[in-house]
C-alpha positions, 0 to 999 in steps of 0.5 A: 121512529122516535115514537118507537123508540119512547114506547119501548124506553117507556116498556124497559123503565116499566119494567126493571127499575122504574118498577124497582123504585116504585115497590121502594117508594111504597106507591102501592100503600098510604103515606100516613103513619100514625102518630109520626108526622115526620115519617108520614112526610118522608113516605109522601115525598119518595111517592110524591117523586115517583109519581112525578118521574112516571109522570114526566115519562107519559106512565100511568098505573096500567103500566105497573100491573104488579103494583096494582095487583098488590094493591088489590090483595 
């Protein structure tokens, strides 16, 4: 029964906000920004942040196949 239920917690976070955050936080794109260390830093840490908060609930790339399919256009 819990397994169920963070399987589908896990399906809603993929789905709504989580993919939100992660189109916001530019998980799709390079970090770097040439000439501007200060922005290439800020453009990591918000990836760096969702990779940990997806990270922490057992998501992978597959489960954000719009992002990828953006990645690939």
């Amino acid at each position: 029964m819990a397994a169920q239920r963070l399987a589908q917690a896990r399906a809603r976070a993929a789905g709504g906000p989580l993919l939100d955050l992660a189109k916001y936080c530019n998980v799709s794109t390079t970090s770097f920004v040439a000439g501007d260390p200060h922005q290439t830093a800020l453009n990591e840490g918000r990836r760096d942040t969702f990779n940990h908060i997806a990270e922490m609930l057992g998501l992978t790339p597959a489960d954000f196949p719009d992002i990828v399919k953006e990645q690939d256009a």
